[in-house]
C-alpha positions as a Markdown table, in Angstrom:
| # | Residue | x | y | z |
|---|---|---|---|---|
| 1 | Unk | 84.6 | 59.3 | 135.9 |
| 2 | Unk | 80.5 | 60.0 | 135.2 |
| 3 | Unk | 77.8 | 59.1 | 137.6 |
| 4 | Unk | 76.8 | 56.8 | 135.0 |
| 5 | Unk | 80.2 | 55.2 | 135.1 |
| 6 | Unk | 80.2 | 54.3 | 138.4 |
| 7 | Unk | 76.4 | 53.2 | 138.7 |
| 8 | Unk | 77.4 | 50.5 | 136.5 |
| 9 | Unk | 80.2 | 49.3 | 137.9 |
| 10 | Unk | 78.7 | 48.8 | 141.4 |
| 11 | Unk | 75.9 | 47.0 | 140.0 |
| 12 | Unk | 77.8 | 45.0 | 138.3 |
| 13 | Unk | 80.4 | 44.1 | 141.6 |
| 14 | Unk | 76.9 | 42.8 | 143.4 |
| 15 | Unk | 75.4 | 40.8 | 140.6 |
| 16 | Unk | 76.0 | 37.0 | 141.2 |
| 17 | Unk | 76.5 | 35.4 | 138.1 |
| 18 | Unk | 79.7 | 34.6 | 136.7 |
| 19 | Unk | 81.0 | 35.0 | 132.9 |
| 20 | Unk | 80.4 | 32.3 | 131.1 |
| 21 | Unk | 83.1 | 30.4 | 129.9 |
| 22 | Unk | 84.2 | 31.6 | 125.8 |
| 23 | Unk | 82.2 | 34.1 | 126.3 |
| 24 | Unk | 84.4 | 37.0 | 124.7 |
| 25 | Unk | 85.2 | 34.0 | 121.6 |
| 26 | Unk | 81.8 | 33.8 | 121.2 |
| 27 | Unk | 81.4 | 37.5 | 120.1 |
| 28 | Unk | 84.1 | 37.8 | 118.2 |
| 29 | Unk | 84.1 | 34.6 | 116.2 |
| 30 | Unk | 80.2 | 36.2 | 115.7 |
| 31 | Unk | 81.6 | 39.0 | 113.8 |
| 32 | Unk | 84.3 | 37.2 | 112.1 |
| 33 | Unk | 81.3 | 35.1 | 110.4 |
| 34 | Unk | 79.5 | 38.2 | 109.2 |
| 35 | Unk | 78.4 | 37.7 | 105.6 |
| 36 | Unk | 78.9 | 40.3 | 103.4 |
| 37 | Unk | 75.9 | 41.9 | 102.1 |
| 38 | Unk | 76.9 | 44.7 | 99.5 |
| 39 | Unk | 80.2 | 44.4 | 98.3 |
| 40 | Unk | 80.9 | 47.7 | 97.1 |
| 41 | Unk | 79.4 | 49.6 | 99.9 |
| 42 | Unk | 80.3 | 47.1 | 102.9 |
| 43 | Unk | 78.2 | 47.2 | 106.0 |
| 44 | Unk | 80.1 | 45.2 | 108.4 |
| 45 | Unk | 81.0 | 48.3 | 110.3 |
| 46 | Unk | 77.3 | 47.7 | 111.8 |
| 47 | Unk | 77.7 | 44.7 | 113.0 |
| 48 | Unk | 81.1 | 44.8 | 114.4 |
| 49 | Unk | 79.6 | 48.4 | 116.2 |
| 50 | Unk | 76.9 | 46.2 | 118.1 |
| 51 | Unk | 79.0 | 43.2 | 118.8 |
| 52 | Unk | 81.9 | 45.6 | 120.5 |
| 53 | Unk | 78.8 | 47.3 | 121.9 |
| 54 | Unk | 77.6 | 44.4 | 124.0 |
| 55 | Unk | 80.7 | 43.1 | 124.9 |
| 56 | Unk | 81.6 | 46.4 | 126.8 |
| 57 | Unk | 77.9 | 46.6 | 128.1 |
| 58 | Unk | 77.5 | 43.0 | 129.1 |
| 59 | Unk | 81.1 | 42.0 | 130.6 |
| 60 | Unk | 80.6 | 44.8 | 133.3 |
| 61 | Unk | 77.2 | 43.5 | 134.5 |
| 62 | Unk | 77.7 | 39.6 | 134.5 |
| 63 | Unk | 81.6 | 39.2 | 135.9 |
| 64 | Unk | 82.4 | 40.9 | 139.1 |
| 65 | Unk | 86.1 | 40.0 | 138.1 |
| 66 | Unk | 85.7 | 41.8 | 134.8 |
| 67 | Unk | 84.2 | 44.6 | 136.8 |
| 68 | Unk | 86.7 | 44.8 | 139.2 |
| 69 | Unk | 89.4 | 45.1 | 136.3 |
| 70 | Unk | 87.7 | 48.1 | 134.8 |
| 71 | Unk | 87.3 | 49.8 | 138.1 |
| 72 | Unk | 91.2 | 49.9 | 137.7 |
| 73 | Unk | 90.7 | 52.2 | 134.5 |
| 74 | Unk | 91.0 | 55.6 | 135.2 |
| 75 | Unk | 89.8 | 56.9 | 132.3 |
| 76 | Unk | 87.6 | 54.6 | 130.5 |
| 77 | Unk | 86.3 | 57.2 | 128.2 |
| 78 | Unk | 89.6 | 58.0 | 126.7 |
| 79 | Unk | 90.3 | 54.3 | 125.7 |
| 80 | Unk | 86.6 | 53.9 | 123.8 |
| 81 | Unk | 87.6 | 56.9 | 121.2 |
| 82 | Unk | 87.0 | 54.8 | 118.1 |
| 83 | Unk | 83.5 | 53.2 | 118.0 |
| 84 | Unk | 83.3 | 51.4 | 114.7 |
| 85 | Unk | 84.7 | 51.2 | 111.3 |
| 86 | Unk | 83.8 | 52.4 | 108.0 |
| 87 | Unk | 84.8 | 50.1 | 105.4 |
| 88 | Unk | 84.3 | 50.5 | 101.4 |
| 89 | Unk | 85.8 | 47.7 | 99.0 |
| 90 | Unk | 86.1 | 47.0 | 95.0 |
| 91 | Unk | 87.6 | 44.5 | 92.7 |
| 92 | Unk | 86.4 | 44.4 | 88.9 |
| 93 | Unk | 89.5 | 42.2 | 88.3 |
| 94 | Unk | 90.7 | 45.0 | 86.7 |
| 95 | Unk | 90.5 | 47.7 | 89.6 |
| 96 | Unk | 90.4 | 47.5 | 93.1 |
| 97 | Unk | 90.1 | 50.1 | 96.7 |
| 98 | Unk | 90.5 | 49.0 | 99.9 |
| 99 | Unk | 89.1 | 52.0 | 102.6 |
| 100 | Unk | 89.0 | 51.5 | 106.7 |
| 101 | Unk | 88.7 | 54.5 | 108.1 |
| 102 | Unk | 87.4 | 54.9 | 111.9 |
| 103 | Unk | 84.4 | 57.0 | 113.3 |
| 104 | Unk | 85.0 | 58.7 | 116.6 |
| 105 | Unk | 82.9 | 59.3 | 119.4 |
| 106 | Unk | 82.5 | 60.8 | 122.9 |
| 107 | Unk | 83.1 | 64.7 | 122.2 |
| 108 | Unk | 81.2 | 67.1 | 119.8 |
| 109 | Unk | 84.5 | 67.7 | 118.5 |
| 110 | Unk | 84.7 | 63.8 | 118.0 |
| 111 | Unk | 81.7 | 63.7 | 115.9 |
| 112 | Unk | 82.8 | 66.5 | 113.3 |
| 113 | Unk | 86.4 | 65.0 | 113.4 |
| 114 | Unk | 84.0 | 61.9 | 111.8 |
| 115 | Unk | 82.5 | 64.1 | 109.5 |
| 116 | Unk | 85.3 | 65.5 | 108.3 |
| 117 | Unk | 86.6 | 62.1 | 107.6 |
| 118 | Unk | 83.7 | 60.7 | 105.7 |
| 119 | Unk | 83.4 | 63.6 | 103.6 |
| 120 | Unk | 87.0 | 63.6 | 102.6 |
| 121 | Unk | 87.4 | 59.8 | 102.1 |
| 122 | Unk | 83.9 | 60.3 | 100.2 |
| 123 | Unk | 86.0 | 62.0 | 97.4 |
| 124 | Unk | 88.3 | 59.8 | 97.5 |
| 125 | Unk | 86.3 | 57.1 | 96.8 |
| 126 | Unk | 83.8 | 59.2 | 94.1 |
| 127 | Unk | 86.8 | 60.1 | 92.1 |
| 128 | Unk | 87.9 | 56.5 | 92.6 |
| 129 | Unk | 84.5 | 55.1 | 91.2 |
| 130 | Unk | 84.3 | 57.8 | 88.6 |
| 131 | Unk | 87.6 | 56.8 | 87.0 |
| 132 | Unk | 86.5 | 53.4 | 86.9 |
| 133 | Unk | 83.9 | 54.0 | 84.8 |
| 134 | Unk | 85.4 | 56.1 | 82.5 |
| 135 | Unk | 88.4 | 54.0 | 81.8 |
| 136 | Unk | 86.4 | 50.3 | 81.9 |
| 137 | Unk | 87.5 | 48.1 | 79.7 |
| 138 | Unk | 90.6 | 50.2 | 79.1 |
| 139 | Unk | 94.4 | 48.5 | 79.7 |
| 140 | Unk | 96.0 | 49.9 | 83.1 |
| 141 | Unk | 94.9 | 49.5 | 86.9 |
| 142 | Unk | 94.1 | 51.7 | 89.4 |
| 143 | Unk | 94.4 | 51.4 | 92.8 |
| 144 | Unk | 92.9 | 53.1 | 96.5 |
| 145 | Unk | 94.4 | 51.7 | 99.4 |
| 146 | Unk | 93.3 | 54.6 | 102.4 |
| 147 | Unk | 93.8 | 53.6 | 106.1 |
| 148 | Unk | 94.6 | 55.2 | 109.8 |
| 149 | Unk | 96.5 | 55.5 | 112.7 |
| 150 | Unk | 95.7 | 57.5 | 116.5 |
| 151 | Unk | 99.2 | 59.1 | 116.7 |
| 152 | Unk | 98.3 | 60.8 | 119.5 |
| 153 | Unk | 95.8 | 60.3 | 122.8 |
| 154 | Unk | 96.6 | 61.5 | 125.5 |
| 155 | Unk | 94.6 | 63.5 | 128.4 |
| 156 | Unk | 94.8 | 66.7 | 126.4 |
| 157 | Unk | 95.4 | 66.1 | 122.9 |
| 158 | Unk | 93.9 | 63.6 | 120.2 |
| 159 | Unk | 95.1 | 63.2 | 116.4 |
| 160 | Unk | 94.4 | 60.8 | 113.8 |
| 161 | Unk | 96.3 | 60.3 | 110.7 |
| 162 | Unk | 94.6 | 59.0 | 107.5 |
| 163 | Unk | 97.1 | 57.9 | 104.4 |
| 164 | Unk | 96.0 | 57.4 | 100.9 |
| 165 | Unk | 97.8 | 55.6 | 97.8 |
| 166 | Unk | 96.5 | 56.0 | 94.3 |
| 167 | Unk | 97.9 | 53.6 | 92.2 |
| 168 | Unk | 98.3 | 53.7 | 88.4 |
| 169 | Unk | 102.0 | 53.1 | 86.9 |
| 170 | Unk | 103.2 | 54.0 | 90.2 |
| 171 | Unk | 101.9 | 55.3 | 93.5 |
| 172 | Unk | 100.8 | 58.6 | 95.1 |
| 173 | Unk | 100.6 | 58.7 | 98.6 |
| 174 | Unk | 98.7 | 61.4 | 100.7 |
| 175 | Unk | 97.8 | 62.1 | 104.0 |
| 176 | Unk | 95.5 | 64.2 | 106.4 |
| 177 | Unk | 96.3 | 64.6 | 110.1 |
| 178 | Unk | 93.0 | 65.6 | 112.2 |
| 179 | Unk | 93.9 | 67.2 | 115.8 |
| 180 | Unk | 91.4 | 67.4 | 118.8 |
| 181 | Unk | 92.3 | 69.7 | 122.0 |
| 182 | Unk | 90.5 | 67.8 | 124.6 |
| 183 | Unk | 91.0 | 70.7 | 126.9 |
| 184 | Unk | 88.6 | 72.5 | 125.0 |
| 185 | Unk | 87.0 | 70.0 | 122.6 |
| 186 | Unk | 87.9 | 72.0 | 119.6 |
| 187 | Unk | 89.2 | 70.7 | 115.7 |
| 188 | Unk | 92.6 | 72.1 | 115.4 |
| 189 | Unk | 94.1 | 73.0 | 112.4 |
| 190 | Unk | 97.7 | 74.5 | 112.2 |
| 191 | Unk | 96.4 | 77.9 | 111.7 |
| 192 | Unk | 94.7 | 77.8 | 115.6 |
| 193 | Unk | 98.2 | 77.5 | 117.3 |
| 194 | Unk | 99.2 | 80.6 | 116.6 |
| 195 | Unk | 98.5 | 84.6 | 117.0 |
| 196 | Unk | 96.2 | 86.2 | 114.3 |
| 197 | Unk | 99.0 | 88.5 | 114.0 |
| 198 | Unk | 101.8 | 86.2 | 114.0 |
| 199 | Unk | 103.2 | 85.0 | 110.2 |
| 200 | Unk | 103.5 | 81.7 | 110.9 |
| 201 | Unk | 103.1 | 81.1 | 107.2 |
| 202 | Unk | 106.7 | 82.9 | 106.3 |
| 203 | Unk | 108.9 | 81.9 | 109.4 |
| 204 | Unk | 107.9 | 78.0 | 109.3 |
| 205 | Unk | 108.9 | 78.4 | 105.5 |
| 206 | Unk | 111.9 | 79.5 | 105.8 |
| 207 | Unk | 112.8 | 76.9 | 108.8 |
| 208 | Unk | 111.6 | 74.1 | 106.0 |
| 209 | Unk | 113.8 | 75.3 | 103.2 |
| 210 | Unk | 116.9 | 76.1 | 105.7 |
| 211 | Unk | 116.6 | 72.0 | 106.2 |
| 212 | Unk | 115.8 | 70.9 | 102.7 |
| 213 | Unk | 119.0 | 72.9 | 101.9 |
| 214 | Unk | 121.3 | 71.7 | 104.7 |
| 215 | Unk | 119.9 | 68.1 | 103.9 |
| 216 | Unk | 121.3 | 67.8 | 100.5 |
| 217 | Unk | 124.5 | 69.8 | 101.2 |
| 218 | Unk | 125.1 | 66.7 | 104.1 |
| 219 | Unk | 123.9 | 64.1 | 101.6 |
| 220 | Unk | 124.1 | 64.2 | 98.0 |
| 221 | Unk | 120.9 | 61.4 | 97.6 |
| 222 | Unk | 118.7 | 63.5 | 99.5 |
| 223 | Unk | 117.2 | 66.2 | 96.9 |
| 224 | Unk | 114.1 | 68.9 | 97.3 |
| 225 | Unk | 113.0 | 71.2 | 95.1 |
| 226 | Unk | 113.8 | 74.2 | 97.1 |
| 227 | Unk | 113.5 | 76.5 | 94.4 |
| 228 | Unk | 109.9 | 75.6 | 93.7 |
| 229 | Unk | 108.7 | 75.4 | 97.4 |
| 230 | Unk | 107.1 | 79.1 | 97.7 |
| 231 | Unk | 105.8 | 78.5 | 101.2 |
| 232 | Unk | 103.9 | 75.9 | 103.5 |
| 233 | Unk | 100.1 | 75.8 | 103.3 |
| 234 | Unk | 98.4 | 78.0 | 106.4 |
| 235 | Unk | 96.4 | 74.2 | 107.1 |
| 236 | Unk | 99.9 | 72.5 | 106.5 |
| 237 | Unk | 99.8 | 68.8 | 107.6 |
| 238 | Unk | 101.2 | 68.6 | 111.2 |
| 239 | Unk | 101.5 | 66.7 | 114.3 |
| 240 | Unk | 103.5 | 66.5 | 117.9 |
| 241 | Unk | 105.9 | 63.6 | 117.9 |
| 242 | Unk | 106.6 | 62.0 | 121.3 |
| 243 | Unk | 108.8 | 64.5 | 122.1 |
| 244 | Unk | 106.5 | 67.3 | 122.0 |
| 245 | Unk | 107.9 | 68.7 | 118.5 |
| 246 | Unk | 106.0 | 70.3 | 116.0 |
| 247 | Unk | 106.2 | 68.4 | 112.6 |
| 248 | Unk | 105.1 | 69.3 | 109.2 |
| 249 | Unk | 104.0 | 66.7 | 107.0 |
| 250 | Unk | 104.3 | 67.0 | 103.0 |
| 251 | Unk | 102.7 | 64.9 | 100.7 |
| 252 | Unk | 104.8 | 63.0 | 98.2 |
| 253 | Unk | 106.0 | 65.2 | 94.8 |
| 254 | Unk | 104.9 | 68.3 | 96.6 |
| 255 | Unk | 108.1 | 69.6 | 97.6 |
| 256 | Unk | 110.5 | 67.1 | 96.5 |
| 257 | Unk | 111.4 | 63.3 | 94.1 |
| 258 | Unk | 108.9 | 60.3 | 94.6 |
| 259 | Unk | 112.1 | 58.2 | 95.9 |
| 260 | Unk | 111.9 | 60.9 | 98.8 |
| 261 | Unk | 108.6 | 60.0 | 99.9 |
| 262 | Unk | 106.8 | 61.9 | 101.9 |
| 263 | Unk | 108.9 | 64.8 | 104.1 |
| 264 | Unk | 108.5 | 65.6 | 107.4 |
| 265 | Unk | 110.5 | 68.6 | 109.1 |
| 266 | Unk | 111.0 | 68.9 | 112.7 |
| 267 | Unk | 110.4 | 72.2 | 113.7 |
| 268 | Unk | 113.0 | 73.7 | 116.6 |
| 269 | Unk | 110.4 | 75.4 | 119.4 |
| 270 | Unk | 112.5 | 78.3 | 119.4 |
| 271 | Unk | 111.6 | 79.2 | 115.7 |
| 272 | Unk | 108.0 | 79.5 | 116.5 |
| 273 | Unk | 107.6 | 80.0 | 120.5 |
| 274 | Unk | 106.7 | 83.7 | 120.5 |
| 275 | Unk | 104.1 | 83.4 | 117.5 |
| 276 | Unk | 101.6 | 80.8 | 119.8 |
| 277 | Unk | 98.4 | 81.9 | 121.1 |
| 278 | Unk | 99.1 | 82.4 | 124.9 |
C-alpha cells in the first residue's frame, strides 16, 4: 500500500458524515440512463469511467464504514486493473458487431497491454466496416461479436484473453491472450519464457502432435490435421491454467475441423523445464 493509499483512508475514518442512503443506486442507475450519442462509435465507456471514478473516490471519504471495509483490502491496486470499457456497435439490419473490450491501468506495462488491444481490435473492426461497405446491399450477413475475460491475476502474473467470431455462413472464432509479469512489469509473449538458445519452437511441436495423434487413436470423433501442422507459432497463443500448466491455444481451422473448435494442449513441465530462462 502507497502513501497516497493510506492518506486517504485515514481521512476518510475521521470525517463525520455518513453515506447517504442509495447512494451507490444513485450512480449506477446514472450510468444505466446514459444516452447514446454516436451509435457506431459508442462513447459510454466515458461516462461509465467517471461514474466508477467517483464512486471509488467518494465512498472512502464520506462513510467511515466503507472506509473501514477497504482498509481490510490488502491490495487495492490489484483489484482496480480494468478502468473502463471500450465499446463499438453496428446494425444496418443487414449487418451487425458487438465489441467490449477493457483498457487497463496502473502499470506501464498495463498501458501498452491497452494499446495493444485497441490496435488489434481496430482491425478487427476496419476490416469489419470495410466489408460492409463493399458487400451493401448484397444477400448474406456478417457478423463481429469480440469480448474478454482476466484469466489470470494474481500477485505476480496478469493475462487477459480477448475472443473474436466472424460470422458469415458459419462462424470463425479467434483469440489473443495478453500476459503481464507483475514482478517486472513486462508484456510477455511465449517467446520470453524461454532461453535464446533453447528451441522451444521444435520440442512444444512435437509434444502437440504426440497429443493430436494419441487423441484420435483413443477417440475416433476427435480428428486433427497432424499432417498439415508444421509447427506452433514462436508467439503461439498461451496461458497458465489454475494448476500452473502451460497451455497452448489454437484458433479454430488452424490445426484441426470447425466441430473441433478451438484446441488447447496441456503441456507436461517436464517437456519444457530445462529450455526456461532461469
Amino acid at each position: 500500500m502507497d502513501r497516497f493509499d493510506e492518506m486517504m483512508k485515514e481521512r476518510a475514518k475521521n470525517e463525520p458524515f455518513p453515506l447517504p442512503e442509495g447512494y451507490a443506486g444513485r450512480v449506477f442507475a446514472a450510468c444505466a440512463s446514459l444516452e447514446e450519442k454516436e451509435p457506431r462509435h459508442s462513447r459510454r465507456w466515458a461516462g461509465w469511467a467517471a461514474a466508477v471514478l467517483a464512486l471509488f473516490i467518494t465512498v472512502p471519504n464520506v462513510s467511515p464504514t466503507a472506509a473501514a471495509a477497504m482498509a481490510e483490502v490488502p491490495v487495492l491496486g490489484a483489484i482496480v486493473r480494468v478502468v473502463t470499457f471500450r465499446n463499438y456497435t453496428y446494425d444496418d439490419g443487414q449487418h451487425s458487431a458487438d465489441v467490449t473490450v477493457p483498457e487497463l491501468a496502473g502499470s506501464g506495462a498495463a498501458l501498452e497491454v491497452s494499446d495493444q488491444v485497441r490496435a488489434y481490435t481496430d482491425r478487427l473492426i476496419a476490416r469489419f466496416e470495410e466489408t460492409c461497405e463493399k458487400e451493401l446491399g448484397e444477400e448474406g450477413y456478417l457478423g463481429l461479436d469480440v469480448s474478454s475475460t482476466v484469466v489470470t491475476d494474481s500477485d505476480t502474473w496478469f493475462t487477459l484473453r480477448v475472443d473474436a467470431v466472424e460470422t458469415r455462413a458459419s462462424g470463425y472464432e479467434f483469440s489473443r491472450f495478453y500476459h503481464i509479469d507483475k514482478a517486472t512489469d513486462r508484456v510477455v509473449t511465449l517467446r520470453d519464457l524461454f532461453r535464446e538458445d533453447a528451441d522451444y519452437v521444435t520440442v512444444l511441436s512435437d509434444e502437440v502432435r504426440r497429443q493430436m495423434e494419441e487423441r484420435m487413436a483413443e477417440n475416433v470423433e476427435v480428428s486433427y490435421f497432424p499432417e498439415e501442422f508444421t509447427a506452433i507459432d514462436p508467439a503461439q497463443n498461451f496461458y497458465f491454467d489454475a494448476d500452473g500448466e502451460l497451455v497452448l491455444v489454437f484458433d479454430e481451422y488452424t490445426i484441426a475441423p470447425g466441430s473441433m473448435g478451438m484446441p488447447e494442449f496441456t503441456i507436461p513441465a517436464d517437456v519444457y523445464e530445462t529450455l526456461l530462462k532461469k
